[in-house]
DSSP file (Angstrom, degrees, kcal/mol; ACC not computed):
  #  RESIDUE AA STRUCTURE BP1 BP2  ACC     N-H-->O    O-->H-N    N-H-->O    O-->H-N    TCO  KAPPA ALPHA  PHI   PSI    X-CA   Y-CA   Z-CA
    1    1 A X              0   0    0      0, 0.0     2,-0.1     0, 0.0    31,-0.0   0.000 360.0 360.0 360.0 152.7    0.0    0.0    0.0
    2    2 A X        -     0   0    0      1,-0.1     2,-0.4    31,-0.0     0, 0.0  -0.184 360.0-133.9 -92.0 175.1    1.3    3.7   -1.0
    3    3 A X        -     0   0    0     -2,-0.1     2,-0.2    30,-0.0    30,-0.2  -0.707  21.7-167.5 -93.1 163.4    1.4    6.0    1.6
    4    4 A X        -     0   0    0     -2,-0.4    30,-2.0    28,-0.2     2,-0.4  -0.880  17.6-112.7-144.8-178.9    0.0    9.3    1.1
    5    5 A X  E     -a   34   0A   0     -2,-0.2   149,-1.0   147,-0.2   150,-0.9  -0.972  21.1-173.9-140.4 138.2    0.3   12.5    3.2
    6    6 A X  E     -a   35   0A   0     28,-1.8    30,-1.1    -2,-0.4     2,-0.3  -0.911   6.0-168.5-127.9 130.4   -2.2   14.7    5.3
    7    7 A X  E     -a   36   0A   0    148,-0.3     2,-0.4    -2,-0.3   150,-0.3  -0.958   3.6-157.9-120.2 164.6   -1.4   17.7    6.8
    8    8 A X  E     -a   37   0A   0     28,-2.5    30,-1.2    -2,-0.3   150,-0.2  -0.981  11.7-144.2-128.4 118.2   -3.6   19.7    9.5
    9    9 A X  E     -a   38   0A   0    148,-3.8    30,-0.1    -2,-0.4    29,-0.1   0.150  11.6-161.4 -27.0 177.1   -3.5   23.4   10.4
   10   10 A X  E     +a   39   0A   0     28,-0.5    30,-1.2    27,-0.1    33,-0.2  -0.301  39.7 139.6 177.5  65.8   -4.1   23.6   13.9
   11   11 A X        +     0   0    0     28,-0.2    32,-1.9    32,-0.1    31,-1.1   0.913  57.7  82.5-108.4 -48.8   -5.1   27.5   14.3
   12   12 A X        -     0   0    0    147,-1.7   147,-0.1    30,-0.2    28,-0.1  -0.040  49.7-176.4 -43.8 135.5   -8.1   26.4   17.0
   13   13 A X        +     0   0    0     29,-0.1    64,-0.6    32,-0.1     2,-0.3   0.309  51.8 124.2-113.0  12.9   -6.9   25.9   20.5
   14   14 A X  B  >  -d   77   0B   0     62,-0.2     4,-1.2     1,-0.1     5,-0.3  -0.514  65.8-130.7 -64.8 114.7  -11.2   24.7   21.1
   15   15 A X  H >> S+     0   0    0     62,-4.0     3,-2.6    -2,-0.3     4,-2.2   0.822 103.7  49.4 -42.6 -63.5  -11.6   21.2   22.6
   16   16 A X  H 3> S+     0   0    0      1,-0.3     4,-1.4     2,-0.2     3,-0.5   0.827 115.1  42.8 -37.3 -58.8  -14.2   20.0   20.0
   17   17 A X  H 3> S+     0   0    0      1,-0.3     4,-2.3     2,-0.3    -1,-0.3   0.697 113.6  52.9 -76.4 -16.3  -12.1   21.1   17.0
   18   18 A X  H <X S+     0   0    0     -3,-2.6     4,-2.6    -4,-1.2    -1,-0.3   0.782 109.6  45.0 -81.0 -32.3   -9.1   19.8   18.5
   19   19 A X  H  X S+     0   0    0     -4,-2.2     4,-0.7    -3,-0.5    -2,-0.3   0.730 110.8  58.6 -74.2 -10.6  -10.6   16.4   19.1
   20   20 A X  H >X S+     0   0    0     -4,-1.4     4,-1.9    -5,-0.2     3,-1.4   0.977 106.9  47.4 -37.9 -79.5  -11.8   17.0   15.5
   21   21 A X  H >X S+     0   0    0     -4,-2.3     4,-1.0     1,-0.2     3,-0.7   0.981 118.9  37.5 -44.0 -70.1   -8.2   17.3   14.6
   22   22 A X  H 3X S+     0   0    0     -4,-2.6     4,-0.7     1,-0.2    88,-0.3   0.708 111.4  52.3 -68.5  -5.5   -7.0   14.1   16.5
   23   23 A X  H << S+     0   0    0     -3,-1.4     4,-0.4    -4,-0.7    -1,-0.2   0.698 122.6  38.8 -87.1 -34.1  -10.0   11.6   15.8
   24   24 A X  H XX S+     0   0    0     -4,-1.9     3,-2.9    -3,-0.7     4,-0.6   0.975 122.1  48.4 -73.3 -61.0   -9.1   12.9   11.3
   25   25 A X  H >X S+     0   0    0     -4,-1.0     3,-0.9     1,-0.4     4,-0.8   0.598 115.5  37.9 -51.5 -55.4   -5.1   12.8   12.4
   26   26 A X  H 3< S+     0   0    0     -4,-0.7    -1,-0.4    -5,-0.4    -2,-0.2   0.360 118.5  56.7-102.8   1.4   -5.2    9.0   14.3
   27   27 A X  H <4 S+     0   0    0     -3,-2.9    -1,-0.3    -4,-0.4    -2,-0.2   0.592 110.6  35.7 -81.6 -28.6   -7.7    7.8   11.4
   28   28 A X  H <<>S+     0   0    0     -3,-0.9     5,-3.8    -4,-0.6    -2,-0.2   0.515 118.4  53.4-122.5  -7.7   -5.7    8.5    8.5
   29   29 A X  T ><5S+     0   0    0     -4,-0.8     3,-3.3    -5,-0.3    -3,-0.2   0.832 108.5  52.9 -73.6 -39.6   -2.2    7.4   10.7
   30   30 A X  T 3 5S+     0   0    0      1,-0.3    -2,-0.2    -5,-0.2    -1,-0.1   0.644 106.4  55.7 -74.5   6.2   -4.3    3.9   11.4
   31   31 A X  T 3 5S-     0   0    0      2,-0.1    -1,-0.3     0, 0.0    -2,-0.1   0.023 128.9-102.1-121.4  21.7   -4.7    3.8    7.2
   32   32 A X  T < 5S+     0   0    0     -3,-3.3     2,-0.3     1,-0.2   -28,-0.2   0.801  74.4 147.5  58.6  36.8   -1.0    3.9    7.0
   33   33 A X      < -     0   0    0     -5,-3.8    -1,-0.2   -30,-0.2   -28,-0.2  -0.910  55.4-120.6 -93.5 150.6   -0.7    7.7    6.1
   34   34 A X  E     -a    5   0A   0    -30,-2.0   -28,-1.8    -2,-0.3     2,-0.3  -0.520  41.8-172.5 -65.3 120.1    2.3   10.3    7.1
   35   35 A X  E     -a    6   0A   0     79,-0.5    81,-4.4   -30,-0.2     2,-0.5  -0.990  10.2-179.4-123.8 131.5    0.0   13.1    9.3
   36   36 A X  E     -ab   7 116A   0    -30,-1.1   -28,-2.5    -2,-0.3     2,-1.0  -0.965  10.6-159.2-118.9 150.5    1.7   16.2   10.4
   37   37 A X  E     -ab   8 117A   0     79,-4.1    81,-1.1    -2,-0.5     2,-0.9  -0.864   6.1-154.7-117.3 106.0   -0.3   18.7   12.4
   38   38 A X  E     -ab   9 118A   0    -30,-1.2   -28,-0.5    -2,-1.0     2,-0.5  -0.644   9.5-151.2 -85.2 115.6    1.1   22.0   12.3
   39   39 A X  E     +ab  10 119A   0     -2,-0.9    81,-2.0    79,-0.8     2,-0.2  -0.705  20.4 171.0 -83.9 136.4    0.0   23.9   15.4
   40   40 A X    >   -     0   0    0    -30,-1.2     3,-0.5    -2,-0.5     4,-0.4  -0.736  51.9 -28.5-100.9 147.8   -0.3   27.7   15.2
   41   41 A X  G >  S+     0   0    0      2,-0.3     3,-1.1     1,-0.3     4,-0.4  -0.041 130.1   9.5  50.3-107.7   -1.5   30.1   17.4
   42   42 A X  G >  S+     0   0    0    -31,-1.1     3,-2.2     1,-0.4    -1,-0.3   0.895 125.3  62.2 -62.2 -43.8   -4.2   28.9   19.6
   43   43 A X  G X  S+     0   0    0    -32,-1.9     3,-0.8    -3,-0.5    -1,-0.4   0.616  83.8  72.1 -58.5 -14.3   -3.6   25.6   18.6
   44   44 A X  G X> S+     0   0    0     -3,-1.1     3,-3.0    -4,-0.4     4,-0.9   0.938  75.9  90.2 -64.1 -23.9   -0.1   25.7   20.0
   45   45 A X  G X4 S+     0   0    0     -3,-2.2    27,-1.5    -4,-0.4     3,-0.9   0.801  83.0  54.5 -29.1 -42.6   -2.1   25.6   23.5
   46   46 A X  G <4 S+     0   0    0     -3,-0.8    -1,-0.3     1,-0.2    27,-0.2   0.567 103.9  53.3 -77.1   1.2   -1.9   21.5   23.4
   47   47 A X  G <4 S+     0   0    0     -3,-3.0    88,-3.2    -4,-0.2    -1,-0.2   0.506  86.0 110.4 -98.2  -8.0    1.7   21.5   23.0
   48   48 A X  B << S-E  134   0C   0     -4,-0.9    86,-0.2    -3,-0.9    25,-0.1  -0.332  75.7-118.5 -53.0 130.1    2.1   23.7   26.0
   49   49 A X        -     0   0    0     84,-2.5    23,-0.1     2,-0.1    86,-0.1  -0.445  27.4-145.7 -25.2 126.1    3.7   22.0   29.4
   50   50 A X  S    S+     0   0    0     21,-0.1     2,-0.3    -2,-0.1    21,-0.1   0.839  80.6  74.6 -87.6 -17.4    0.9   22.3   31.9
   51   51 A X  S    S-     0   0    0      1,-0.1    -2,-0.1    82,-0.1    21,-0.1  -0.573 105.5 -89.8 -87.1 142.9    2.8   22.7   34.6
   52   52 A X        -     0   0    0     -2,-0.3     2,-0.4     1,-0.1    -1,-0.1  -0.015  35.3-150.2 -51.2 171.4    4.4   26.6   34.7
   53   53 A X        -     0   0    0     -4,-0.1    80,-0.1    -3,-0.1    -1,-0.1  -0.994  12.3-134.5-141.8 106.1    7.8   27.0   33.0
   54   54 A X        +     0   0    0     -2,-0.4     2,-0.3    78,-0.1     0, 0.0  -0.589  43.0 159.7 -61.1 131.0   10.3   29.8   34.5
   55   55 A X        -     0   0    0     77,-0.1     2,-0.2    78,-0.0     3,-0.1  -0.954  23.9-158.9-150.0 162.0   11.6   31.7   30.9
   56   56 A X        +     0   0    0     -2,-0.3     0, 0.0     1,-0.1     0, 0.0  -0.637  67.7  69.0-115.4-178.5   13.0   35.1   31.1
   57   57 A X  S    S+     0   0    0      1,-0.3    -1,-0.1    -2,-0.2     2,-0.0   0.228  71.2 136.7 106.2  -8.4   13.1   37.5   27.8
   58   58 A X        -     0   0    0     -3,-0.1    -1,-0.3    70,-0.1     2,-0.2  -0.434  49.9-135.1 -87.6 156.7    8.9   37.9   27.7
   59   59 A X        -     0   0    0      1,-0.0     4,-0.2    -2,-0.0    -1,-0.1  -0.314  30.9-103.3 -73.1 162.1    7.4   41.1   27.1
   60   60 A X  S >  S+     0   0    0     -2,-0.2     3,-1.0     2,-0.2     4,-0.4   0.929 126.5  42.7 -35.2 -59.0    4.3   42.1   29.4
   61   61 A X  G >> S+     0   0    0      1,-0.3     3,-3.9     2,-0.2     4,-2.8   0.992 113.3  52.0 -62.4 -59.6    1.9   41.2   26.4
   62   62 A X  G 34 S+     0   0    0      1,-0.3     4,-0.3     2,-0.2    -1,-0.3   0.674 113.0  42.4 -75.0  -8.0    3.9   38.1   25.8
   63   63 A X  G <> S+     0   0    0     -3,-1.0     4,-0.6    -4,-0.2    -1,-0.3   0.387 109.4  62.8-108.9  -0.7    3.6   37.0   29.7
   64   64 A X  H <> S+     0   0    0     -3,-3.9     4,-2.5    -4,-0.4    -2,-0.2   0.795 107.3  41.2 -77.8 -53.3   -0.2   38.1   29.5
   65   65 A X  H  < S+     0   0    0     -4,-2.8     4,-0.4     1,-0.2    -2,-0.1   0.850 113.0  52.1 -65.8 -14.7   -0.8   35.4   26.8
   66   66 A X  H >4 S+     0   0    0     -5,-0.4     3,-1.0    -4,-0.3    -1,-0.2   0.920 112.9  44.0 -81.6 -56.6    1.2   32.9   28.5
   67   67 A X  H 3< S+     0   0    0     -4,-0.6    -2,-0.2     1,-0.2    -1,-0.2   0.879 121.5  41.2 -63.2 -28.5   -0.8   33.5   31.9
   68   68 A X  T 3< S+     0   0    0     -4,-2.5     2,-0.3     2,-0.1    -1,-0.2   0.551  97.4  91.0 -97.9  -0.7   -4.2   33.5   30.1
   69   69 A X  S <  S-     0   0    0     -3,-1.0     2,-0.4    -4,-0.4   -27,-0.0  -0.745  79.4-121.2 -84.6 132.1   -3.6   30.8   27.7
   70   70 A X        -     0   0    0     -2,-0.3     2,-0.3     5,-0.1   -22,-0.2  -0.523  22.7-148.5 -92.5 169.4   -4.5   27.3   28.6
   71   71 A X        +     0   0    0     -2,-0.4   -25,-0.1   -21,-0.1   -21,-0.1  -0.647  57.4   0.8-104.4 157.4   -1.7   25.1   28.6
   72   72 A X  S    S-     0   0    0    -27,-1.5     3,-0.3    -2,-0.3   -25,-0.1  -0.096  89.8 -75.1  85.1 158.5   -2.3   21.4   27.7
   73   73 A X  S >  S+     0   0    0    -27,-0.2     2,-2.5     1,-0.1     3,-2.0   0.956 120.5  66.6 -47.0 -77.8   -5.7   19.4   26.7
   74   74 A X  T 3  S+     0   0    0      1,-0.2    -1,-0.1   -28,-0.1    -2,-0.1  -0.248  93.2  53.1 -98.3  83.8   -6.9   19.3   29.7
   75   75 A X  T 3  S+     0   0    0     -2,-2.5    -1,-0.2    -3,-0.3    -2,-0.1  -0.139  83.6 131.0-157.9   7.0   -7.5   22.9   30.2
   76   76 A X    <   -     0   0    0     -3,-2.0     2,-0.4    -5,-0.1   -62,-0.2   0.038  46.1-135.9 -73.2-170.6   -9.7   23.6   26.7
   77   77 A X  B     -d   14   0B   0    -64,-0.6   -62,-4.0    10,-0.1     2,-0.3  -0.958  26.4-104.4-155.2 136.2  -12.9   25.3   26.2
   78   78 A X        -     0   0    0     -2,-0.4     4,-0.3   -64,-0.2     3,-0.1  -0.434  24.1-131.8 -52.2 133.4  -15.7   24.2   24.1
   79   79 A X  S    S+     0   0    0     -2,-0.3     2,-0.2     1,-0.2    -1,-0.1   0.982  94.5  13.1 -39.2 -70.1  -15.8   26.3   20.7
   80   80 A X  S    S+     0   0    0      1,-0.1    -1,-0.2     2,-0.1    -2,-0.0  -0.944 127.0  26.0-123.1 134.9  -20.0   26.8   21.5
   81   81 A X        +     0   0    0     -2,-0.2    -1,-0.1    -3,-0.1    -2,-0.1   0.883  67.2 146.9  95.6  -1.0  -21.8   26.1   24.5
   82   82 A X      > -     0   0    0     -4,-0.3     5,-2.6     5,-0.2     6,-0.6   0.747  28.2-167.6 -37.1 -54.5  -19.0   26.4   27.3
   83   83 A X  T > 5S-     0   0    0      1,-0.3     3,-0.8     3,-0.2    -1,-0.0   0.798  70.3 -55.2  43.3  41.0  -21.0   27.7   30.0
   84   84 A X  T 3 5S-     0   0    0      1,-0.3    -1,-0.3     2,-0.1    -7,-0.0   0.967 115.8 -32.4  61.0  73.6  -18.1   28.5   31.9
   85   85 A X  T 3>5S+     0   0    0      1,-0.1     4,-0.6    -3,-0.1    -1,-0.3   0.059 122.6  85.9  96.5 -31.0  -16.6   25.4   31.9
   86   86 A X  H X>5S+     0   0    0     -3,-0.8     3,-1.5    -4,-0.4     4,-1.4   0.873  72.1  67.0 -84.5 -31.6  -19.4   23.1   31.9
   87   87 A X  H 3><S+     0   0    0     -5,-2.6     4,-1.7     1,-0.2    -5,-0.2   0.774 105.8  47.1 -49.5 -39.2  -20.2   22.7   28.5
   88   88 A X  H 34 S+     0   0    0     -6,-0.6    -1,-0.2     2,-0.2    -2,-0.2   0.577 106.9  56.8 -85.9   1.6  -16.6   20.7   28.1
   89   89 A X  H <X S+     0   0    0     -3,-1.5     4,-1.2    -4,-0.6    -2,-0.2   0.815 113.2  43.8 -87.2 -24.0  -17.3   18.6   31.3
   90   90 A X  H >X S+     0   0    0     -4,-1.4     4,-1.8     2,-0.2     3,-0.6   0.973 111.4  53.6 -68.1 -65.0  -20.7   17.5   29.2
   91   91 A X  H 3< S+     0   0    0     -4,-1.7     4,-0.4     1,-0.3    -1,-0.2   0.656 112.9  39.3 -39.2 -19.4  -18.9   17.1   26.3
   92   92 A X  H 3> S+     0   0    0      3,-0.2     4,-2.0     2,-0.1    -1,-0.3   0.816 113.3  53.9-112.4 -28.5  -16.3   14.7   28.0
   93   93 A X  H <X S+     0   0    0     -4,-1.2     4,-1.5    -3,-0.6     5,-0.3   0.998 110.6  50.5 -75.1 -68.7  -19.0   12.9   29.9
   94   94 A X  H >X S+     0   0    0     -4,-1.8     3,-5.3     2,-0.2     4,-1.2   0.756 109.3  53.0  -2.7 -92.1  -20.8   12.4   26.2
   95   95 A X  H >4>S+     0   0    0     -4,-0.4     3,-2.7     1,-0.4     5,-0.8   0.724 107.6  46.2 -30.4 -81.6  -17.7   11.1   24.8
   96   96 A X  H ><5S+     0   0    0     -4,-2.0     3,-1.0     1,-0.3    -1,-0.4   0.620 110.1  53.9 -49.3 -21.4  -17.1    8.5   27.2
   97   97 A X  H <<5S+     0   0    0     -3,-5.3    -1,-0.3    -4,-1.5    -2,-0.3   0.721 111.9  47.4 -78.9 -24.4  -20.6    7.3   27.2
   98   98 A X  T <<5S-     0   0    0     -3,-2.7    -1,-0.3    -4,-1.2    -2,-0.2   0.473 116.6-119.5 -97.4 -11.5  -20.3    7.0   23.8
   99   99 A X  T < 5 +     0   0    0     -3,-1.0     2,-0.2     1,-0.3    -3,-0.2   0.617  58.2 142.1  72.2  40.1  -17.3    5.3   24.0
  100  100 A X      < -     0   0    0     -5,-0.8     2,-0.3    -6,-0.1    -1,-0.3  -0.531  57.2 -88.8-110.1 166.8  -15.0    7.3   22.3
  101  101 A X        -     0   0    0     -2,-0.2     5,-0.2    -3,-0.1    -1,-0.1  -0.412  44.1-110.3 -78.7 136.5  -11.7    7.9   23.1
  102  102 A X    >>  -     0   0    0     -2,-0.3     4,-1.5     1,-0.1     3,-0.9  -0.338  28.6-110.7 -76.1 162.8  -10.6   11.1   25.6
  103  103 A X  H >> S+     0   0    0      1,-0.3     4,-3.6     2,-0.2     3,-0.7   0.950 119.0  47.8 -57.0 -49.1   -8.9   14.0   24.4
  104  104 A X  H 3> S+     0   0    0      1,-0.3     4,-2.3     2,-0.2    -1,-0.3   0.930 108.5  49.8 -24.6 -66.1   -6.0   12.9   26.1
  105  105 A X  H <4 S+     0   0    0     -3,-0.9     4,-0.4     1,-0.2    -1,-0.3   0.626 109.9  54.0 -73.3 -14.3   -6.0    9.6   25.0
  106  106 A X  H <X S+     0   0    0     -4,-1.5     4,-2.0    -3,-0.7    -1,-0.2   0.845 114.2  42.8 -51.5 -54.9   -6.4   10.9   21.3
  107  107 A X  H  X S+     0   0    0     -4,-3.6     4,-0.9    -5,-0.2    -2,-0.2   0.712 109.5  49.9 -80.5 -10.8   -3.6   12.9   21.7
  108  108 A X  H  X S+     0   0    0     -4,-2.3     4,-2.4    -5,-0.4    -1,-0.2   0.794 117.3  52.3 -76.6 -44.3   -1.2   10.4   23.6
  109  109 A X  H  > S+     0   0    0     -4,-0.4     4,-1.5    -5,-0.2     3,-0.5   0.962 105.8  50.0 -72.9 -66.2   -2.5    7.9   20.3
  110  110 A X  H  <>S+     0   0    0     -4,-2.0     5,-2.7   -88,-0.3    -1,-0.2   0.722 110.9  46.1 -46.2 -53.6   -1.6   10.2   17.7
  111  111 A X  H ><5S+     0   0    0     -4,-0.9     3,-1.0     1,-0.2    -1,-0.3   0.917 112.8  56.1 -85.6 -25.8    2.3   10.9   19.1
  112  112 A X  H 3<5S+     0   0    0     -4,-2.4    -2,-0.2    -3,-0.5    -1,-0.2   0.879 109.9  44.3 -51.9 -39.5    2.6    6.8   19.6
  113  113 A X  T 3<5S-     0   0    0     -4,-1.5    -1,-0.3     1,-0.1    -2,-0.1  -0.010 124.6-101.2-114.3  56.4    1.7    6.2   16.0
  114  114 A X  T < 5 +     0   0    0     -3,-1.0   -79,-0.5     1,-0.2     2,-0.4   0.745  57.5 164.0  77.6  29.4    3.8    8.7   14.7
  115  115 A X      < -     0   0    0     -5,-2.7     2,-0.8   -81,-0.1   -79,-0.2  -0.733  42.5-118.7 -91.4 130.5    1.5   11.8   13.8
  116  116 A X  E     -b   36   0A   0    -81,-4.4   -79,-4.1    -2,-0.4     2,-0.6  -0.738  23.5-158.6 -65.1  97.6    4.0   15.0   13.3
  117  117 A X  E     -b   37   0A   0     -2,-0.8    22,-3.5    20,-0.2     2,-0.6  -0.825  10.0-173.1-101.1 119.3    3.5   17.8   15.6
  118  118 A X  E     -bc  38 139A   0    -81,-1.1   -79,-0.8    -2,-0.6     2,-0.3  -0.893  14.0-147.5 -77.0  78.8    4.9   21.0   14.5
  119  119 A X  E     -bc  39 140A   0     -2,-0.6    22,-3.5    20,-0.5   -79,-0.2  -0.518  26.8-123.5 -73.1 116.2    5.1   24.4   16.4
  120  120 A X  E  >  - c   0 141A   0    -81,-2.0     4,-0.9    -2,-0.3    22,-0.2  -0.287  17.7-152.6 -27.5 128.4    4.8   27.2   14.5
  121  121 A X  H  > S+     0   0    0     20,-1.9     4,-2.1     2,-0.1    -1,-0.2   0.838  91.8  47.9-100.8 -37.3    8.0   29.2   15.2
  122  122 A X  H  > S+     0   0    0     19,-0.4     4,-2.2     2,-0.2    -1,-0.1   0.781 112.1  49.4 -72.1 -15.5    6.5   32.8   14.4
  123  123 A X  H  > S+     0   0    0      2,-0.2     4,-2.0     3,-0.1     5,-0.6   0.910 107.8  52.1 -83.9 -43.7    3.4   32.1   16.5
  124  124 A X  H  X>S+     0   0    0     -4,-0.9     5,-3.4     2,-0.2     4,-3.1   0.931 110.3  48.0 -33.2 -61.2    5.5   31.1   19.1
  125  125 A X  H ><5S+     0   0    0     -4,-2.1     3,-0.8     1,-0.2    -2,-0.2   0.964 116.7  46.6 -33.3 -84.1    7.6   34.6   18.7
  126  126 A X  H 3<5S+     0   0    0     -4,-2.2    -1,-0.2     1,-0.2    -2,-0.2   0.628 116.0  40.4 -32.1 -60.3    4.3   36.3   18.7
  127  127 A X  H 3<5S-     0   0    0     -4,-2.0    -1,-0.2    -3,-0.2   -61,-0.2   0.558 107.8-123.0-131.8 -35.0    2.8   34.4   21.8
  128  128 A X  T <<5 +     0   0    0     -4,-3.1     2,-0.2    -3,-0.8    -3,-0.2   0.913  56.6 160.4  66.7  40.2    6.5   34.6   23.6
  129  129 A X      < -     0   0    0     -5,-3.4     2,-0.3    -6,-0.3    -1,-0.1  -0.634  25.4-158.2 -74.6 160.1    6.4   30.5   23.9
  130  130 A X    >   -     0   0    0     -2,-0.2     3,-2.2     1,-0.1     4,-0.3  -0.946  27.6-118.7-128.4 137.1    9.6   29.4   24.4
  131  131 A X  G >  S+     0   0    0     -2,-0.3     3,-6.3     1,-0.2    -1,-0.1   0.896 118.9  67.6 -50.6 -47.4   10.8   25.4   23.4
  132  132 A X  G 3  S+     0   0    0      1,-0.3    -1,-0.2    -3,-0.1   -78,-0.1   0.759 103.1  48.3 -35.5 -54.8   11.6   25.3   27.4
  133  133 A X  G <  S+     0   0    0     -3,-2.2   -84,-2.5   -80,-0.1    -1,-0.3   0.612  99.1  90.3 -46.2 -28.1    7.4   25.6   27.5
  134  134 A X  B <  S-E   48   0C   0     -3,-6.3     2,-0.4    -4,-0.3   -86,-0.2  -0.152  79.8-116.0 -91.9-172.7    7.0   23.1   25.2
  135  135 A X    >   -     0   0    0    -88,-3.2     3,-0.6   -86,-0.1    -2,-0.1  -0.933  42.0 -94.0-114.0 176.9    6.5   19.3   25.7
  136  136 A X  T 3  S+     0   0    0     -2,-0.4     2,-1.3     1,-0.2   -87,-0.0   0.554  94.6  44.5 -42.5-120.8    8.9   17.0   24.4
  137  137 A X  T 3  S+     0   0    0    -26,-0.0   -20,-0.2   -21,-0.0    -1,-0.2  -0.008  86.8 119.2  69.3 -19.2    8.9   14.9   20.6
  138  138 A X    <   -     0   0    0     -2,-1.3   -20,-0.2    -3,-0.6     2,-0.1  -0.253  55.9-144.3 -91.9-177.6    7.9   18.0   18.7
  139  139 A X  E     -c  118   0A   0    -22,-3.5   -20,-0.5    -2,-0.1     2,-0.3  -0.261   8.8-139.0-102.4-146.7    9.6   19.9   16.1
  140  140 A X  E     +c  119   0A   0    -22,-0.2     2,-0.3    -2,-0.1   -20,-0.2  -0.886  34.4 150.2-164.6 138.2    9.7   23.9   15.4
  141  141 A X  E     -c  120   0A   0    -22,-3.5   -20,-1.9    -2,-0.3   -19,-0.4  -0.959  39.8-115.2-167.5-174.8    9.3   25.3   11.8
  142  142 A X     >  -     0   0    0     -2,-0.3     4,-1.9   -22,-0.2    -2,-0.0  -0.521  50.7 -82.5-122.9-178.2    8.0   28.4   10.0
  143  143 A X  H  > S+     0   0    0     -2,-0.2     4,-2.5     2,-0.2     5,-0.2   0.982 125.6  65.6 -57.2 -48.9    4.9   28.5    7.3
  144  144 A X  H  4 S+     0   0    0      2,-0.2     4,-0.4     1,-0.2    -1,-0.2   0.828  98.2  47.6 -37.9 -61.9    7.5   27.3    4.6
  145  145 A X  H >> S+     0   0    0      2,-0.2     3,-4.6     1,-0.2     4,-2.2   0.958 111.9  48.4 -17.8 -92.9    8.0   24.2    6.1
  146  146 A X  H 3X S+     0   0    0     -4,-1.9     4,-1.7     1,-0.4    -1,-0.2   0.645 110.0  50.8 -46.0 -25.0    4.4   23.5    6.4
  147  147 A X  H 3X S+     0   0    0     -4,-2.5     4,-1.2     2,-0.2    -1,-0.4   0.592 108.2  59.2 -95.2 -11.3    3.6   24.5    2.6
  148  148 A X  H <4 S+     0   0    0     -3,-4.6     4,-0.5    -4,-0.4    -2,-0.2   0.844 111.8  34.1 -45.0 -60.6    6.5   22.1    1.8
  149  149 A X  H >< S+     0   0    0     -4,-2.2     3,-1.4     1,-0.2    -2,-0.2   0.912 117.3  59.1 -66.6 -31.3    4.7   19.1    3.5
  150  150 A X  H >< S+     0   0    0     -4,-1.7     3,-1.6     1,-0.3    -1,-0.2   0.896 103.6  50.3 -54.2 -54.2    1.2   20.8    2.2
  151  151 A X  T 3< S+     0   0    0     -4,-1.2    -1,-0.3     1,-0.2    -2,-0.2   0.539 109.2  54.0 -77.7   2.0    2.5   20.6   -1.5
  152  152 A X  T <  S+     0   0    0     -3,-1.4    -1,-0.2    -4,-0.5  -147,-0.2   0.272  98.2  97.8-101.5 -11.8    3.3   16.6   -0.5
  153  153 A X    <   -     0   0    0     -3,-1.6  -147,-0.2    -4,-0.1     3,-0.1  -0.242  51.3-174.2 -90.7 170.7   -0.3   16.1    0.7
  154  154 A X  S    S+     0   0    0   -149,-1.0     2,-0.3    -2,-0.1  -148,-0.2   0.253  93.4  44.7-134.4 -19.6   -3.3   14.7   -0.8
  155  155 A X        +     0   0    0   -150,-0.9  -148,-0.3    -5,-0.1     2,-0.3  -0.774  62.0 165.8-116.6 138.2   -5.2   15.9    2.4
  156  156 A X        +     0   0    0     -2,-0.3     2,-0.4    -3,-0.1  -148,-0.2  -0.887  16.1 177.7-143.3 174.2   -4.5   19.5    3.8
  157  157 A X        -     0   0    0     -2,-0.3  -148,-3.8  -150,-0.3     2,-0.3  -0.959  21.8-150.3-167.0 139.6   -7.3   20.8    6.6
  158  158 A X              0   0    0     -2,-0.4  -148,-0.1  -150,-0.2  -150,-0.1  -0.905 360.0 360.0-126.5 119.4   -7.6   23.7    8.6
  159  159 A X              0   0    0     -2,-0.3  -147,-1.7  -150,-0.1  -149,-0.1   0.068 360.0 360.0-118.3 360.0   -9.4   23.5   12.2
């Protein structure tokens, strides 16, 4: 069987759309395609450490997003329908009843079979992430990169 290659934007840092992104992303790995997800902006939120990260070098703005961002999965926000936090505890209760896998355990599946995660290096800059912040197994690249691997795809998606 060929391989082929899928890539995903990752501009949402919103649970739903991020479990969107990791139910397409561990589907098209478990059909023996190459997925990289390049996270950008909000979406860098799941690549975040949860626990704080001493960095020096931040602006004010750039230690305001950092403090107001969440870090991690499990610290996301329904898209619609939050209700300050309850709308994603319904949303995880759902899921399990349903028998579906938890965000976690999506995203835990995804870096086991080999899905590429990518940090934007200019949203980082903007955001005043630093790799120290991030967690482990991922890369760092710019838009080029990603429109390399885009022109290599049969798939591209933006959530």
């Amino acid at each position: 069987m060929d391989t082929t290659k899928k890539t995903i934007i990752l501009f949402s840092g919103d649970f739903d759309k991020v479990m969107a992104a990791l139910i397409i992303a561990n589907g098209a790995v478990a059909m023996g395609d190459d997925v990289t997800i390049f996270a950008t902006f909000w979406g860098l939120n799941i690549l975040r450490k949860p626990e704080k990260v001493q960095t020096d070098g931040k602006s004010t703005l750039q230690k305001m997003f950092g403090g107001m961002m969440p870090k991690g999965t499990r610290k996301l926000a329904l898209s619609k329908l939050n209700m300050a936090g309850m709308g994603t505890s319904m949303m995880r209760k759902a899921n399990k009843a349903a028998g579906g896998m938890s965000l976690e355990e999506l995203f835990d599946s995804a870096i086991e079979n080999g899905v590429k995660f990518v940090a934007c290096t200019l949203s980082m800059d903007i955001l005043g992430f630093k790799e120290d912040e991030m967690i482990d197994g991922i890369e760092y690249a710019g838009v080029a990169a990603y429109l390399g691997e885009a022109d290599e795809a049969n798939v591209n998606l933006f959530i």
